[in-house]
mmCIF file of the N, C-alpha and C atoms, coordinates in Angstrom:
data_MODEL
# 
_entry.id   MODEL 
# 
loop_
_atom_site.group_PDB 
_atom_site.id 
_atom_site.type_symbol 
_atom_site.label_atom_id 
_atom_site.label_alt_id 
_atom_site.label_comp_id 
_atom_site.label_asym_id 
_atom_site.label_entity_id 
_atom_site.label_seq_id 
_atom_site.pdbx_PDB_ins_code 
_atom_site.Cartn_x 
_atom_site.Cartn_y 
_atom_site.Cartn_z 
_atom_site.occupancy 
_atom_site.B_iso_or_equiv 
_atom_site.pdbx_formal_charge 
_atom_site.auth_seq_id 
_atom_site.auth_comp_id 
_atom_site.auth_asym_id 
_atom_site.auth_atom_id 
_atom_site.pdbx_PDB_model_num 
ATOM 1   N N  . UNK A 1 1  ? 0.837  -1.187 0.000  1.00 0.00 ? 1  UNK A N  1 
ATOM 2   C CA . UNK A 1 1  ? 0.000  0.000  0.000  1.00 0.00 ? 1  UNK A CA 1 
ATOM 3   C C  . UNK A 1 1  ? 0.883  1.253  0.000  1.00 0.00 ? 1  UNK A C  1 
ATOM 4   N N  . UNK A 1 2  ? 0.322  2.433  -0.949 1.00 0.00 ? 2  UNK A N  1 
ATOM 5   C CA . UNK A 1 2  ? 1.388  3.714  -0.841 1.00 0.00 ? 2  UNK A CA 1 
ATOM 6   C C  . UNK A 1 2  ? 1.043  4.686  0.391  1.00 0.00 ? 2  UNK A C  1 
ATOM 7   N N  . UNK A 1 3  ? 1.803  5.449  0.081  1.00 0.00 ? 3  UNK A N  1 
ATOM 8   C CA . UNK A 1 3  ? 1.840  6.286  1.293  1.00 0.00 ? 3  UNK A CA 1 
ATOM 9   C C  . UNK A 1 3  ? 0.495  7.157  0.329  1.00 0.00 ? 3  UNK A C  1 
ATOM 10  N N  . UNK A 1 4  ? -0.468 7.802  1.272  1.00 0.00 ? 4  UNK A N  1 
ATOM 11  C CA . UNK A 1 4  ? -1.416 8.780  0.639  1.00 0.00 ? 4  UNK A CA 1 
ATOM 12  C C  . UNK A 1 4  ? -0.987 10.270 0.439  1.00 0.00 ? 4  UNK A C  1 
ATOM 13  N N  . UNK A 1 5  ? -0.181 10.437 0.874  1.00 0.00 ? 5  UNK A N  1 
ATOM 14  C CA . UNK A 1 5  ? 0.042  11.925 0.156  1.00 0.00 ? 5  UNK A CA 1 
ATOM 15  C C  . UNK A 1 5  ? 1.389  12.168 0.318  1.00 0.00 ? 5  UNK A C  1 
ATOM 16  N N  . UNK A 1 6  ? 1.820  12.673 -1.524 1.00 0.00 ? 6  UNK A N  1 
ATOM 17  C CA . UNK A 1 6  ? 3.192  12.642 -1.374 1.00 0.00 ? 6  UNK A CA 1 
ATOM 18  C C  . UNK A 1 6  ? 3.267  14.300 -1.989 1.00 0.00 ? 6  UNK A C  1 
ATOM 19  N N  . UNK A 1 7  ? 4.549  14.433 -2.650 1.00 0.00 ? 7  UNK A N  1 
ATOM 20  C CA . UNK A 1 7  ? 5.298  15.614 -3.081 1.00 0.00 ? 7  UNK A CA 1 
ATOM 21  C C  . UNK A 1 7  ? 4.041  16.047 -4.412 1.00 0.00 ? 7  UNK A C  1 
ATOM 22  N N  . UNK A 1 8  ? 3.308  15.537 -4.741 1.00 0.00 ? 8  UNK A N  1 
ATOM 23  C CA . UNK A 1 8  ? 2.209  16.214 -5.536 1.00 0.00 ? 8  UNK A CA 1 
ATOM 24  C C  . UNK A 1 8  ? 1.422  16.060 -5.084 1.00 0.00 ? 8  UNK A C  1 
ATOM 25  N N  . UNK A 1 9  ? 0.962  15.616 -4.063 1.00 0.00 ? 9  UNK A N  1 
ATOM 26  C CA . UNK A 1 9  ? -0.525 16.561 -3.516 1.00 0.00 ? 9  UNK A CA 1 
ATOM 27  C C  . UNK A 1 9  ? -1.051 17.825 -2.720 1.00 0.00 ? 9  UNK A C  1 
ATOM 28  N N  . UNK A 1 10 ? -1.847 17.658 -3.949 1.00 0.00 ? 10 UNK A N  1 
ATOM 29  C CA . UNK A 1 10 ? -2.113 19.788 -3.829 1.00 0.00 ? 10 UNK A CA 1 
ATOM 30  C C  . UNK A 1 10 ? -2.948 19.810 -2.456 1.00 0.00 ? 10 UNK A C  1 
ATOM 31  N N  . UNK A 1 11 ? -2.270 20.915 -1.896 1.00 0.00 ? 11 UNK A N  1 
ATOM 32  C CA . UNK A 1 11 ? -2.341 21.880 -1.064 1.00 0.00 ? 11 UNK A CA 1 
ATOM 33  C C  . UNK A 1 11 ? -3.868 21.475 -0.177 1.00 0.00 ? 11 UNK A C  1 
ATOM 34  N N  . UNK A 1 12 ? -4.830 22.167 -1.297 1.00 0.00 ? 12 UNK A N  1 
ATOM 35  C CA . UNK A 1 12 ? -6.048 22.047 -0.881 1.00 0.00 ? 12 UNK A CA 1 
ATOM 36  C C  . UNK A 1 12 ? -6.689 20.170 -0.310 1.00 0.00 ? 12 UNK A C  1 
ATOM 37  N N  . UNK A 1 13 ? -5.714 19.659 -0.791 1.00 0.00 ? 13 UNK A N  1 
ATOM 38  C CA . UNK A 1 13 ? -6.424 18.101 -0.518 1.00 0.00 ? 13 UNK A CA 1 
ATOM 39  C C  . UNK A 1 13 ? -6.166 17.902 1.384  1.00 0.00 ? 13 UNK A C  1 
ATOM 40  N N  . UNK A 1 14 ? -5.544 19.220 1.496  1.00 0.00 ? 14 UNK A N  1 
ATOM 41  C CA . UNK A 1 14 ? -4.921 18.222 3.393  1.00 0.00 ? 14 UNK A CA 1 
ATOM 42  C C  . UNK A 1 14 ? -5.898 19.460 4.002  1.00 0.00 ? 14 UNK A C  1 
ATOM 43  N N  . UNK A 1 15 ? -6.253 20.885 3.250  1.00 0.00 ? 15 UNK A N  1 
ATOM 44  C CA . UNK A 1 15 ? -6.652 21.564 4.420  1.00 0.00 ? 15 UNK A CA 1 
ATOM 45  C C  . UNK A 1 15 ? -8.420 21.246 4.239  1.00 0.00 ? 15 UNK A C  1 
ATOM 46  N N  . UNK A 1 16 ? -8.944 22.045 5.598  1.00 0.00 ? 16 UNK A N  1 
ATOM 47  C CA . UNK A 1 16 ? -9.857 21.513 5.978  1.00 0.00 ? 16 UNK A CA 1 
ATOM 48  C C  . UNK A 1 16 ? -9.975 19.944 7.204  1.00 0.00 ? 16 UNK A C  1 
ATOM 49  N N  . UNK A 1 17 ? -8.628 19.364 6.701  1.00 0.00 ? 17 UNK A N  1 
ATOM 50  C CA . UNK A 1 17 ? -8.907 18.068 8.178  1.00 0.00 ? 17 UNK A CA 1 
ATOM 51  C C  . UNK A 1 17 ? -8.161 18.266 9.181  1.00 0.00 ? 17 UNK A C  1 
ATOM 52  N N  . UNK A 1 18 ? -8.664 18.388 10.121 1.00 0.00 ? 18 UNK A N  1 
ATOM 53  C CA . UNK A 1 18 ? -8.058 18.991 11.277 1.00 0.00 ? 18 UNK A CA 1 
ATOM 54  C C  . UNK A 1 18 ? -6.436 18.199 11.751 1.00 0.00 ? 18 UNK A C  1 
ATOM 55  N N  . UNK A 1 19 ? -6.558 17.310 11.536 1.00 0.00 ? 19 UNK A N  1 
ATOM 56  C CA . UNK A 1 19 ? -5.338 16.382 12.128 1.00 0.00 ? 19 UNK A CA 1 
ATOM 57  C C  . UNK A 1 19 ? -4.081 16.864 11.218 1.00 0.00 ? 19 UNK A C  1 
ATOM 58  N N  . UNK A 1 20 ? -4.459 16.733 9.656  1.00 0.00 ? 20 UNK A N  1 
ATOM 59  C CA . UNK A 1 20 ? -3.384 17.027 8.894  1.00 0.00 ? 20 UNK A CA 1 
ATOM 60  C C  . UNK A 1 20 ? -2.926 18.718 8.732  1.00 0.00 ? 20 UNK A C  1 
ATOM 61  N N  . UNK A 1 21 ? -4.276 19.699 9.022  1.00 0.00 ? 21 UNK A N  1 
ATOM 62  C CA . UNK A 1 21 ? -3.651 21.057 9.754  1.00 0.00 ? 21 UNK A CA 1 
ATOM 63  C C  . UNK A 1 21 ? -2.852 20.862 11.003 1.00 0.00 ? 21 UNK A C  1 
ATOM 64  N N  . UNK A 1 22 ? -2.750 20.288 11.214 1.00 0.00 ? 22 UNK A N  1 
ATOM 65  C CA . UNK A 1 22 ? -2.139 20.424 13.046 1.00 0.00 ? 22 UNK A CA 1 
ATOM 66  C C  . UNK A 1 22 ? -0.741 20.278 12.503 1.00 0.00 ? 22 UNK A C  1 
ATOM 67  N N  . UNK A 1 23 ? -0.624 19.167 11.503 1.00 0.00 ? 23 UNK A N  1 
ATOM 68  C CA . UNK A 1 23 ? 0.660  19.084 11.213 1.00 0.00 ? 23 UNK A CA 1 
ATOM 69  C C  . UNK A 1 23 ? 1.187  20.018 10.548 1.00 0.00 ? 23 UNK A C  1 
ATOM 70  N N  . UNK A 1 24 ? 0.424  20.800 9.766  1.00 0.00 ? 24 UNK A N  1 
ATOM 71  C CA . UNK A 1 24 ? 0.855  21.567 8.399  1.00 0.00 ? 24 UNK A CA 1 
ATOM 72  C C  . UNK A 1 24 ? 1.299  22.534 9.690  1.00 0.00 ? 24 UNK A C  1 
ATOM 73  N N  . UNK A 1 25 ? 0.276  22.993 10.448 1.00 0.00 ? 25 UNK A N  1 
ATOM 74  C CA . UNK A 1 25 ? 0.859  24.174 11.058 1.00 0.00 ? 25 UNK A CA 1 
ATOM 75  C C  . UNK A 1 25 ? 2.068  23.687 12.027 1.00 0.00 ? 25 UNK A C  1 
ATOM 76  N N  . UNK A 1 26 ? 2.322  22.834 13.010 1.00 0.00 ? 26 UNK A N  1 
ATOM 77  C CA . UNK A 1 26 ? 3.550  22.088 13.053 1.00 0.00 ? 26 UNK A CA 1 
ATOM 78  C C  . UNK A 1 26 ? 5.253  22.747 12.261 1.00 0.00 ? 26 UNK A C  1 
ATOM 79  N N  . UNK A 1 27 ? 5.137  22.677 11.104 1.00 0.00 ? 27 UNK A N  1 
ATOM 80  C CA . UNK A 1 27 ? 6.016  22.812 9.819  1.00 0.00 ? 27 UNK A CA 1 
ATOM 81  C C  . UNK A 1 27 ? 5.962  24.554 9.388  1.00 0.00 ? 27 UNK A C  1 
ATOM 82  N N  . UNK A 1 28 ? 5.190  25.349 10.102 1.00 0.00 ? 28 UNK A N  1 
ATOM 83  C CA . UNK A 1 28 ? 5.157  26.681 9.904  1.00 0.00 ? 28 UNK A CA 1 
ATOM 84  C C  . UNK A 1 28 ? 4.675  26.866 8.606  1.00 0.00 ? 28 UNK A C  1 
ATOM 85  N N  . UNK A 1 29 ? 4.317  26.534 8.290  1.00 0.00 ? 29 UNK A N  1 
ATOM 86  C CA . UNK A 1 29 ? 3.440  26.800 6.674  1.00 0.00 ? 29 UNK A CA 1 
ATOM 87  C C  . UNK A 1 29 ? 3.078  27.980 6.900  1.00 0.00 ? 29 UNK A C  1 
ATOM 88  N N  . UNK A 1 30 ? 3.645  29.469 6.321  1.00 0.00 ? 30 UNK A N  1 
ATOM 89  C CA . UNK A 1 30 ? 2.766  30.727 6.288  1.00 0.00 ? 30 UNK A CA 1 
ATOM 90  C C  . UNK A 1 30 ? 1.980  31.269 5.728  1.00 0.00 ? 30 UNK A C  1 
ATOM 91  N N  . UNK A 1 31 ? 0.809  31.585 6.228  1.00 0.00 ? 31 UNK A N  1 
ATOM 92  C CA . UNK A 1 31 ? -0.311 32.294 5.674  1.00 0.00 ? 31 UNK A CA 1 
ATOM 93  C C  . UNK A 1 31 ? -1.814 31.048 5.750  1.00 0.00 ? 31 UNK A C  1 
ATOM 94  N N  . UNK A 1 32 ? -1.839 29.842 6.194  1.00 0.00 ? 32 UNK A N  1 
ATOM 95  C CA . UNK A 1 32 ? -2.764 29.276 5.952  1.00 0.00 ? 32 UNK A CA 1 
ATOM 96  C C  . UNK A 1 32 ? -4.105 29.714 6.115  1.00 0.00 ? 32 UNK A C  1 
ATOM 97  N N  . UNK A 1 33 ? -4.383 30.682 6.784  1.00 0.00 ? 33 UNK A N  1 
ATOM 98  C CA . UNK A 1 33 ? -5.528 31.292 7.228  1.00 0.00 ? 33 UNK A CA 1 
ATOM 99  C C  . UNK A 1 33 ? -5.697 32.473 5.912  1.00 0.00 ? 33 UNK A C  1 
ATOM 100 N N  . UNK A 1 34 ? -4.739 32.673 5.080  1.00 0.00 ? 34 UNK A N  1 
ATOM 101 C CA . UNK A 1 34 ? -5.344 34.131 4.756  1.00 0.00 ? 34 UNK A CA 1 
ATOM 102 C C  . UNK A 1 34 ? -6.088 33.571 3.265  1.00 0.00 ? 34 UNK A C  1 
ATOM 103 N N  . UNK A 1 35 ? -6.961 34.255 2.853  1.00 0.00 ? 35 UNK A N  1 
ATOM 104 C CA . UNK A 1 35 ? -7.728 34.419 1.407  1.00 0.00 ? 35 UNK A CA 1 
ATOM 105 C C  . UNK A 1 35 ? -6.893 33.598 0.143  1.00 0.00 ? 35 UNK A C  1 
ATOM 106 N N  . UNK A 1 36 ? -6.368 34.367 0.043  1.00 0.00 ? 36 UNK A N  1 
ATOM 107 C CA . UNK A 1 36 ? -4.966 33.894 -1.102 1.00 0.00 ? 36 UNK A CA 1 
ATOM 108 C C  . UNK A 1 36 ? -4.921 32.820 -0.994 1.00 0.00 ? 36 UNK A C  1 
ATOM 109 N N  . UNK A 1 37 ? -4.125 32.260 0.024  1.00 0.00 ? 37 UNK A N  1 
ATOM 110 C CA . UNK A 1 37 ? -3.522 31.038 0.334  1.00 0.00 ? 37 UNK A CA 1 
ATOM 111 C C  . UNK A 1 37 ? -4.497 29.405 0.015  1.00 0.00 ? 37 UNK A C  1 
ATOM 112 N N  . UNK A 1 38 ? -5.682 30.080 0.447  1.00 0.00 ? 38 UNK A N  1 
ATOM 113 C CA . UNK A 1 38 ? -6.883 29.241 0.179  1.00 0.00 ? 38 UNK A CA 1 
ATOM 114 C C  . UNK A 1 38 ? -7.208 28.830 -1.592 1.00 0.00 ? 38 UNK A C  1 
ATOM 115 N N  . UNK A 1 39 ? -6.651 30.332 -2.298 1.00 0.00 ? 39 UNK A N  1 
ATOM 116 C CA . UNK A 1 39 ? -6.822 30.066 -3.812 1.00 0.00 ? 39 UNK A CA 1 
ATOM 117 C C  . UNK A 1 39 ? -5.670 29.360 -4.366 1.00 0.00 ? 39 UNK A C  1 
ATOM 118 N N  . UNK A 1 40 ? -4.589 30.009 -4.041 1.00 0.00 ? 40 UNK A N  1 
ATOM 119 C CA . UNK A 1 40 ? -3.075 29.004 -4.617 1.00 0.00 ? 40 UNK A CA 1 
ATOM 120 C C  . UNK A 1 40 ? -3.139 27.877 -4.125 1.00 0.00 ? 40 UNK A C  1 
ATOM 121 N N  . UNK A 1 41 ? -4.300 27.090 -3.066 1.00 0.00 ? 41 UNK A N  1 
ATOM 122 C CA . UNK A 1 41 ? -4.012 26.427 -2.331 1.00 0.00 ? 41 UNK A CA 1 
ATOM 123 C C  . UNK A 1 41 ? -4.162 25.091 -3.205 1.00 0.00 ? 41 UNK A C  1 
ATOM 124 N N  . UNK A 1 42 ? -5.177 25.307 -4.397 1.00 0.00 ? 42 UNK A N  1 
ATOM 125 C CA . UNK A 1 42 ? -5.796 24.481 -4.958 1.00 0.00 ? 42 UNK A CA 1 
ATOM 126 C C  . UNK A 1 42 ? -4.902 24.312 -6.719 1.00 0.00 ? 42 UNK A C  1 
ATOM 127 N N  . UNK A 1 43 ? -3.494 24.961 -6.255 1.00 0.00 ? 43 UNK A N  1 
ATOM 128 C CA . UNK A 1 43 ? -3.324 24.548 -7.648 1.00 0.00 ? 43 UNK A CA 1 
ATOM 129 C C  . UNK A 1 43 ? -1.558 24.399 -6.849 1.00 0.00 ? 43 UNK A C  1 
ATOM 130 N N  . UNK A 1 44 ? -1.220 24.627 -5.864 1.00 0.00 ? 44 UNK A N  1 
ATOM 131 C CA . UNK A 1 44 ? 0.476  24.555 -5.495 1.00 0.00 ? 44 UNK A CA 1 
ATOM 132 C C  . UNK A 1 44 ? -0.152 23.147 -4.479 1.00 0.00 ? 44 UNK A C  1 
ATOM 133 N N  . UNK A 1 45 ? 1.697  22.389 -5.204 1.00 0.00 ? 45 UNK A N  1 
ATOM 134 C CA . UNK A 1 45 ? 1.535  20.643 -4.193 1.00 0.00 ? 45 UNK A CA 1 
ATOM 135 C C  . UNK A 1 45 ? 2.402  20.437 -2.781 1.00 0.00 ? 45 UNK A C  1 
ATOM 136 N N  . UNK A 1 46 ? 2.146  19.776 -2.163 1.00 0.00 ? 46 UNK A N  1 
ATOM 137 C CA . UNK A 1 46 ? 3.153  19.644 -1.749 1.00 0.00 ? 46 UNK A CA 1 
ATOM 138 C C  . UNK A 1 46 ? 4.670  19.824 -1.453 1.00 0.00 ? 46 UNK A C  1 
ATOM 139 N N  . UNK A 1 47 ? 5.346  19.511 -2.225 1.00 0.00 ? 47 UNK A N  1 
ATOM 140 C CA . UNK A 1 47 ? 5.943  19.671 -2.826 1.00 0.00 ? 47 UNK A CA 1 
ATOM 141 C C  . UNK A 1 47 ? 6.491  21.263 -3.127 1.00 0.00 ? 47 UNK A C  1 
ATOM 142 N N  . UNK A 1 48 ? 5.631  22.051 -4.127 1.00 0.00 ? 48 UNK A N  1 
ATOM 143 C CA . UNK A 1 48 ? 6.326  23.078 -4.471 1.00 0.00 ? 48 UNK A CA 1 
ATOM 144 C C  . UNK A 1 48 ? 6.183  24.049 -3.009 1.00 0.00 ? 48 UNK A C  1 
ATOM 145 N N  . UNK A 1 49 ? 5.133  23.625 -2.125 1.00 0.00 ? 49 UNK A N  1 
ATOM 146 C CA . UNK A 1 49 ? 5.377  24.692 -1.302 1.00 0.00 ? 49 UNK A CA 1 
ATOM 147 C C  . UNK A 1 49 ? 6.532  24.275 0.131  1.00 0.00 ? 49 UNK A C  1 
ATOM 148 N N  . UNK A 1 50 ? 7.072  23.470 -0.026 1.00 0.00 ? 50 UNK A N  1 
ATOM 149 C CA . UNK A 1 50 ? 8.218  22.941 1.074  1.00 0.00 ? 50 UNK A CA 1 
ATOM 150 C C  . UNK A 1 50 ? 9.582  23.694 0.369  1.00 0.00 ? 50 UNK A C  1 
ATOM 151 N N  . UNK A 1 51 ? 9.460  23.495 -0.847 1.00 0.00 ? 51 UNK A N  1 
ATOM 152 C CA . UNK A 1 51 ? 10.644 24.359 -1.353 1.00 0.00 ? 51 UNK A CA 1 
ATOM 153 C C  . UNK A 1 51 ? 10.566 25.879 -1.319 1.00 0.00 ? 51 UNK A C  1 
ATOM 154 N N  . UNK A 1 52 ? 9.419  26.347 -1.539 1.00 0.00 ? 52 UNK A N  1 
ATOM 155 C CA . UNK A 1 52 ? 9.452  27.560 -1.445 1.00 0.00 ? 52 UNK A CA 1 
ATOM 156 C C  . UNK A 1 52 ? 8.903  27.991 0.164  1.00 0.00 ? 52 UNK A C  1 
ATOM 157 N N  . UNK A 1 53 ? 9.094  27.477 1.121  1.00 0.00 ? 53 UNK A N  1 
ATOM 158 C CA . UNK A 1 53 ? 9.329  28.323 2.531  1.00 0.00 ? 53 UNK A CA 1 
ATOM 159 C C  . UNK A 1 53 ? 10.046 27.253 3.266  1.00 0.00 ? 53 UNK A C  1 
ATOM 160 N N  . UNK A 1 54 ? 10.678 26.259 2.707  1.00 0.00 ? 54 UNK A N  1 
ATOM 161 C CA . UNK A 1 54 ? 12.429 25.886 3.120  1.00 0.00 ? 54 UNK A CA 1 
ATOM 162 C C  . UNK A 1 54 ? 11.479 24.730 4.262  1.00 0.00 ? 54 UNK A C  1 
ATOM 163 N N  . UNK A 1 55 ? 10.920 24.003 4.301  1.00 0.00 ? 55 UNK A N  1 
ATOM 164 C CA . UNK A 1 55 ? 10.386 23.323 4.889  1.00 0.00 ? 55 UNK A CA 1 
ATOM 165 C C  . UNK A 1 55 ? 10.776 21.563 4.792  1.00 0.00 ? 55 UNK A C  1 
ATOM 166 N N  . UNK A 1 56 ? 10.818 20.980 5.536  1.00 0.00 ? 56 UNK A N  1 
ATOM 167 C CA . UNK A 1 56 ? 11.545 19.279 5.621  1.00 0.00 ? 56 UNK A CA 1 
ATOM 168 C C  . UNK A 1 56 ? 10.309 18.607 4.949  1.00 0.00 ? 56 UNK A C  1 
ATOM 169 N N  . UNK A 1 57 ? 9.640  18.955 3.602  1.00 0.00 ? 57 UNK A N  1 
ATOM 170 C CA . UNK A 1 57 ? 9.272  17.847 2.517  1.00 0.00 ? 57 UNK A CA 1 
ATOM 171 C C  . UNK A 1 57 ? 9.020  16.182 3.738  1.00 0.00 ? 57 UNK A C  1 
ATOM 172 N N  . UNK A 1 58 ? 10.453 15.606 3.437  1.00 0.00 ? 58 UNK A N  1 
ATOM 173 C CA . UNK A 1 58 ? 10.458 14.136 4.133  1.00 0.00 ? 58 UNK A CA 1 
ATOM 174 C C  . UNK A 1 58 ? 9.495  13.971 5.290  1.00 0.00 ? 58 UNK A C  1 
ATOM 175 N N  . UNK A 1 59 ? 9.970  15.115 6.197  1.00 0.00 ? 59 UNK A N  1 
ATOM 176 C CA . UNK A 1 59 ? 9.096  14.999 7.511  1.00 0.00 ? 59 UNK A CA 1 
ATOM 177 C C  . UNK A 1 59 ? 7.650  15.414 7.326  1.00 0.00 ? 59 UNK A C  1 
ATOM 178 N N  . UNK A 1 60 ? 7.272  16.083 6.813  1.00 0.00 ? 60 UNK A N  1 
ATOM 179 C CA . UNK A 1 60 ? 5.993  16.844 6.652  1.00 0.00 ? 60 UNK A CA 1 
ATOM 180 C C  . UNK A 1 60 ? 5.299  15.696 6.052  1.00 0.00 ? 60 UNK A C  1 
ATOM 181 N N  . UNK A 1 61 ? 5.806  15.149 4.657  1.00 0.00 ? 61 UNK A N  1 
ATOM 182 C CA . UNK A 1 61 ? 4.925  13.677 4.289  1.00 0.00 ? 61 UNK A CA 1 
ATOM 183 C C  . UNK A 1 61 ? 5.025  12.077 5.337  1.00 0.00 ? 61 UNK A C  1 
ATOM 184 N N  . UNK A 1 62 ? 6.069  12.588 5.990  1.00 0.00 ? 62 UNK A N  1 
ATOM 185 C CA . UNK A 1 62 ? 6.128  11.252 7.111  1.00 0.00 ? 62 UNK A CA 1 
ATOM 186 C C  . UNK A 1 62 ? 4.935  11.258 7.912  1.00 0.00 ? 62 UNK A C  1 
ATOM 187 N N  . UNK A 1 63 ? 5.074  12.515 8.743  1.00 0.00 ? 63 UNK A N  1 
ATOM 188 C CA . UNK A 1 63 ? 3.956  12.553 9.486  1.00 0.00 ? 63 UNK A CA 1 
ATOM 189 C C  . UNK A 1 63 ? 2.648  12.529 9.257  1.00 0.00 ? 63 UNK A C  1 
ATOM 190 N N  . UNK A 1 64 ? 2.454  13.208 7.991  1.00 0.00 ? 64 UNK A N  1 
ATOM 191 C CA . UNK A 1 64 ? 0.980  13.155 7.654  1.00 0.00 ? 64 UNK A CA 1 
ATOM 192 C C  . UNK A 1 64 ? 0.794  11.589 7.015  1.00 0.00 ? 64 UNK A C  1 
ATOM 193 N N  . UNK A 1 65 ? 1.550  11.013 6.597  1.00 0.00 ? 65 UNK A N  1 
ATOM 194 C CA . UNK A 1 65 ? 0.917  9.502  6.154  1.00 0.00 ? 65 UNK A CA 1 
ATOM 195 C C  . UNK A 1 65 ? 1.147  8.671  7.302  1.00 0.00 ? 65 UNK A C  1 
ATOM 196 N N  . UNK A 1 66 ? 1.203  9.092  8.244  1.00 0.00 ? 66 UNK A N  1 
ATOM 197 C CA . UNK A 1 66 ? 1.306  7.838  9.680  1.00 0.00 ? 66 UNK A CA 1 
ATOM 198 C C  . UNK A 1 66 ? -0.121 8.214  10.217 1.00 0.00 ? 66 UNK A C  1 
ATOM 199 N N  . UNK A 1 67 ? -1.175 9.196  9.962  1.00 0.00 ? 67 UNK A N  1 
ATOM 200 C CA . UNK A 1 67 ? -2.559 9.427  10.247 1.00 0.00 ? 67 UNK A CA 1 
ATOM 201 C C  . UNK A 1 67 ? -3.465 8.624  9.484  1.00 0.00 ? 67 UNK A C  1 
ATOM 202 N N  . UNK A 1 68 ? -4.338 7.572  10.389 1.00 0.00 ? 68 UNK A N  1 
ATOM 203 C CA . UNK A 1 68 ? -4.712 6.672  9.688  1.00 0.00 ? 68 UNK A CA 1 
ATOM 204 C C  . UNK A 1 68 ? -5.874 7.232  9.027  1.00 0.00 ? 68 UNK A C  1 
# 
């Protein structure tokens, strides 16, 4: 079985569930609350947003695929 969410899954697929926010915010993800963020949210993955605010990718998908 794969892991459920890797370096391309967009943004919008984790927010909204509370467990996998806990983590996102965890990892300092900035801006999750604001307007914007909610619109890019649905087209930037994983992925592109760990690179662009310097974030541990590995850990961020570790943790969120150990939530059953």
């Amino acid at each position: 079985m794969g892991n459920k969410y890797t370096e391309n899954t967009k943004l919008s697929e984790i927010l909204g569930k509370p467990e996998e926010e806990k983590i996102i915010s965890k990892y300092r993800l900035p801006c999750l609350g604001c307007p914007m963020a909610r619109l890019e949210a649905q087209m930037l993955t994983l992925g592109q947003v760990s690179k662009m605010y310097g974030i541990d990718l590995d850990g961020l998908l570790d943790e969120l695929n150990k939530i059953p």
